[in-house]
C-alpha positions as CSV (number, residue, x, y, z in Angstrom):
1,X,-30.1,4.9,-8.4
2,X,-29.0,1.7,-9.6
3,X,-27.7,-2.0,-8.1
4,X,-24.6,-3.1,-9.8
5,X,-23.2,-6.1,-8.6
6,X,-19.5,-7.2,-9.3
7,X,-18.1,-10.3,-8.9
8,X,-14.0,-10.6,-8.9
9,X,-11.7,-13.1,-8.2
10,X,-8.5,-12.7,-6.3
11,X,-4.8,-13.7,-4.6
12,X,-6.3,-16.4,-2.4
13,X,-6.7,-13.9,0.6
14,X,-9.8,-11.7,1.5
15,X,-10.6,-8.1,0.6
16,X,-8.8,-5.0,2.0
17,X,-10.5,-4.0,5.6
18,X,-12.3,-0.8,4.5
19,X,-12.5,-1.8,0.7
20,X,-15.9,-0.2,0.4
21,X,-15.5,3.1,1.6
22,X,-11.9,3.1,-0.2
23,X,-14.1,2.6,-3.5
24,X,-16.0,5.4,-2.2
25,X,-13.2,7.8,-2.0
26,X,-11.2,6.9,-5.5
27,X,-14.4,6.8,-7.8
28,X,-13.5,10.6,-9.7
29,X,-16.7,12.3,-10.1
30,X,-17.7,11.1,-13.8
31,X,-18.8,7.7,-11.6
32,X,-21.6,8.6,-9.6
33,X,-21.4,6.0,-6.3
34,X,-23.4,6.4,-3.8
35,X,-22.8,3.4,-1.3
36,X,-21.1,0.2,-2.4
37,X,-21.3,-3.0,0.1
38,X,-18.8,-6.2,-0.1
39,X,-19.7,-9.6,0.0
40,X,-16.8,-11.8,0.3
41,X,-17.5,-15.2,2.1
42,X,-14.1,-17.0,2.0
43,X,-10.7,-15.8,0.2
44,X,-10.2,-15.3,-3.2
45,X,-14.0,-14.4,-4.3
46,X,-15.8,-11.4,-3.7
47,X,-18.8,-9.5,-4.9
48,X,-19.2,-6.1,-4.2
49,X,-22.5,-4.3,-4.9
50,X,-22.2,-0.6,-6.1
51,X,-25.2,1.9,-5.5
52,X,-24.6,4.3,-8.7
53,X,-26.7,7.4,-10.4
54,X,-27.0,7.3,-13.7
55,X,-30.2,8.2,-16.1
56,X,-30.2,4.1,-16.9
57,X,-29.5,0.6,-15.5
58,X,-26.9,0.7,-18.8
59,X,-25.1,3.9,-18.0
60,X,-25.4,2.3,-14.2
61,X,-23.3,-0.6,-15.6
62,X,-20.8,1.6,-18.0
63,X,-20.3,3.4,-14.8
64,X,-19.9,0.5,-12.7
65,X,-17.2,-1.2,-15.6
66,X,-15.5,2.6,-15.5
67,X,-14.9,2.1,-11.8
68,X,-13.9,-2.0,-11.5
69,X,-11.0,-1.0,-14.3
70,X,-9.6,1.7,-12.4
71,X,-9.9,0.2,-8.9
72,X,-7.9,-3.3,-10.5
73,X,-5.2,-2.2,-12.4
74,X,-1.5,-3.0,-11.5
75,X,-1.3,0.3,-9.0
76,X,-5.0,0.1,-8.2
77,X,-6.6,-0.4,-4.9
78,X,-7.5,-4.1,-5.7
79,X,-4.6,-4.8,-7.4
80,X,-4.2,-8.3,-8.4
81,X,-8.1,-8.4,-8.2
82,X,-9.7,-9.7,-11.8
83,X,-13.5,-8.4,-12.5
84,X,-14.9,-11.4,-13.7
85,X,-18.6,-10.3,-14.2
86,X,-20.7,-7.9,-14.1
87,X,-24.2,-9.0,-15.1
88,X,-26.1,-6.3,-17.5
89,X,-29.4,-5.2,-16.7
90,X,-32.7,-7.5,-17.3
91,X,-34.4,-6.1,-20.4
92,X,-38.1,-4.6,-20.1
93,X,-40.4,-6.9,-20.3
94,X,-37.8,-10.2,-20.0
95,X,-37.8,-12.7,-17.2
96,X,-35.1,-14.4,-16.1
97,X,-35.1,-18.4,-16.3
């Protein structure tokens, strides 16, 4: 299981009550989430961090991608909602700064 963590920008207003079990119950099956959690500490921002399976922290993050598109187009659940980033996996044997 991998840690994906998304971070979006929004309408000025905070997340949907319920937004992460809503994620839970649109991803089709092709995205394998688990659990997702939402950060959101004032309006407009958010980071939500999905919980997927997948053989690979890249399929992890093709899955997680897969997933932020649907959920944020036009009839979406987070419509209006922009993905912004989604950091990739560290590379074996790289440390961060």
């Amino acid at each position: 299981m991998h840690l994906i963590h998304a971070h979006l920008i929004g309408p000025g207003v905070l997340l949907p009550p319920g937004t992460a079990s809503v994620l839970l119950d649109v991803a089709p099956p092709h995205i394998r989430l688990e659990h997702a959690v939402v950060h959101q500490e004032w309006s407009g921002e958010a980071v939500i961090g999905v919980y997927l399976l997948a053989a690979d922290a890249r399929q992890a993050r093709t899955q997680a991608i897969r997933l932020f598109l649907l959920v944020t187009r036009p009839e979406g659940t987070l419509s209006g909602w922009l993905l912004v980033d989604l950091p990739g996996p560290l590379l074996n044997g790289l440390k961060g700064p």
